[in-house]
N, C-alpha and C positions, 0 to 999 in steps of 0.2 A: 504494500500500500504506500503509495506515494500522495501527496496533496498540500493545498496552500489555505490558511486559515489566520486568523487574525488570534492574539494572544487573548484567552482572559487569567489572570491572575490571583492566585489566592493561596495561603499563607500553609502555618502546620495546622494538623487534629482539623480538618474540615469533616465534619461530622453528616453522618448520613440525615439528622434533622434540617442542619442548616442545606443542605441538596435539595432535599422533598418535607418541607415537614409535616409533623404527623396530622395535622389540622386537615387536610388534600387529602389524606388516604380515602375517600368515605368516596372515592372513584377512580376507579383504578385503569379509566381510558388512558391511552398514551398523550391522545393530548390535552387532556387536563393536567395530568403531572406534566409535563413540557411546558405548560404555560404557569406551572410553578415552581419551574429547575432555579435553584440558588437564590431563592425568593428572601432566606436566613442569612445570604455573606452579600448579597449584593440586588435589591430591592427591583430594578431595572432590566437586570440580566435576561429572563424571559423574552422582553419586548424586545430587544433590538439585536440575541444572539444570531450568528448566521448560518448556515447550511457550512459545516466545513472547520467553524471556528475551532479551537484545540482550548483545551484548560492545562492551565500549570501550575503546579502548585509543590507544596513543602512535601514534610512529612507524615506518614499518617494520612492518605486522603480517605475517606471514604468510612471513617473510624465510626463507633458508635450500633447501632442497630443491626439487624441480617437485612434491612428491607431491601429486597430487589427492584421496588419502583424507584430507589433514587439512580437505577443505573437508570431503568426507565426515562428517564424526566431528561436525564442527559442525552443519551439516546435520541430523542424523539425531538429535540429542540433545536438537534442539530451538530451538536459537538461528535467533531471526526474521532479524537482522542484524548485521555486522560494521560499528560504525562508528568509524573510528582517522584518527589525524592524516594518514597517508601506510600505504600497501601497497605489499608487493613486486609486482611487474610481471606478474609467472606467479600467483603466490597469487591477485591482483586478476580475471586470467584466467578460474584456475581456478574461481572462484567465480561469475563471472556466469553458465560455461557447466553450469555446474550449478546451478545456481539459488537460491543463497544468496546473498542483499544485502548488499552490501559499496557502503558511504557514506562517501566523504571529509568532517570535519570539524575545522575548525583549532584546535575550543575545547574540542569535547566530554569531552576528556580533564580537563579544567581544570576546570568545570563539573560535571559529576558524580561520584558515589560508591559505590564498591560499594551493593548493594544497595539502591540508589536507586530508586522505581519512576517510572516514564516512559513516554510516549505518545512514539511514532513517528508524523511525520505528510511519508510523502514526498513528496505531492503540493505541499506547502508548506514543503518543506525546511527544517525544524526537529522539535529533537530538546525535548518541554516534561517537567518532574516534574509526575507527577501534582498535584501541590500546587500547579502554576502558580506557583509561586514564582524558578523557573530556566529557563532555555532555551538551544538550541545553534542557531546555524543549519548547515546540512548544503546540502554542494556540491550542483546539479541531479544528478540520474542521467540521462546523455542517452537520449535517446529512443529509438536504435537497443539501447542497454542495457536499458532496461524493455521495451523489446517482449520482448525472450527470455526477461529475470526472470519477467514475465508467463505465460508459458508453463511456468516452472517448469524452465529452462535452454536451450540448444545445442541438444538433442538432441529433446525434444518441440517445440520451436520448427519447427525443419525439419519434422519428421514433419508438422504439424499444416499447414503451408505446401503441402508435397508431398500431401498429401491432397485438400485443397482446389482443389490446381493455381494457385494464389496465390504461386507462387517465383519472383517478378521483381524487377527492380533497383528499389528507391523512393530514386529520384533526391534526395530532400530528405533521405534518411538517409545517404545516400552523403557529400554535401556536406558533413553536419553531421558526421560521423565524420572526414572528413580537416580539418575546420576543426579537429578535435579534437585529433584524434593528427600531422594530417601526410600529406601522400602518400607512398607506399612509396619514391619516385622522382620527381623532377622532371621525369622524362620519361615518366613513365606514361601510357598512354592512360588516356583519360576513356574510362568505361562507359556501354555503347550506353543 
């Protein structure tokens, strides 16, 4: 995924309240929460985000709750990706299985500016200002993660897999997942 988007900026512990808060859950359209995304850090943001825009932000983004509609609200508003210093564990989750890009980066916070304009170049893990004058580098997204991104999430991923009759083990993404995260268990069987 490649693309150009305007900055919006935002600090550490951006909590999944301040994204969607809990007041909007009582409908869970997309674009209702889209028309309440960061309605808690930045009052405005709804109305004039664009088709593309990227968020940047500190540490910790997405902390606080399991709620999957504040990927939702992102999602649907328009934000191409979330790139921050560290994510919560579930928010980070929730975001690949639906199909919003969420990129670790240790600088981008430091580097950019609100309303900065910038090219996303994932394939090359770096985050450039249009001006070329700045740049981030951006952690890899592994591979078994862009496959789903690619699909657009979790849930068209499968579909698309199960359609096709293409839902087997690929043993190099298995490997490259627990090099990742770890085995569940040190006594886990290996996958046929």
């Amino acid at each position: 995924m490649s693309g150009q988007g305007r900055v919006w900026k935002f600090g550490d512990d951006v909590n999944t309240d301040l994204i969607i808060s809990g007041k909007h859950l009582d409908n869970y359209d997309p674009a209702h929460l889209a028309s309440h995304a960061m309605e808690g850090a930045n009052k405005d943001f709804a109305s004039v985000v664009r088709q593309g825009d990227i968020i940047i932000a500190g540490a910790n983004f997405g902390c606080g709750s399991s709620r999957e509609q504040a990927v939702m609200a992102l999602k649907h508003c328009g934000i191409e990706a979330v790139i921050a210093r560290s994510f919560a564990r579930i928010f980070y989750r929730n975001a690949i299985n639906l199909g919003l890009t969420v990129v670790v980066s240790p600088n981008a916070a430091d580097v950019f500016q609100d309303g900065d304009s910038v090219a996303l170049d994932l394939p090359g893990h770096r985050l450039v200002s249009i001006t070329g004058n700045r740049s981030s580098d951006l952690e890899p997204v592994p591979a078994h993660v862009k496959l789903i991104l690619d699909e657009g999430g979790l849930v068209p991923f499968i579909k698309k897999r199960l359609k096709e009759n293409r839902f087997t083990v690929d043993m190099e993404l298995v490997t490259q997942a627990r090099r990742l995260h770890g085995s569940p268990s040190d006594n886990a069987p290996e996958p046929p």
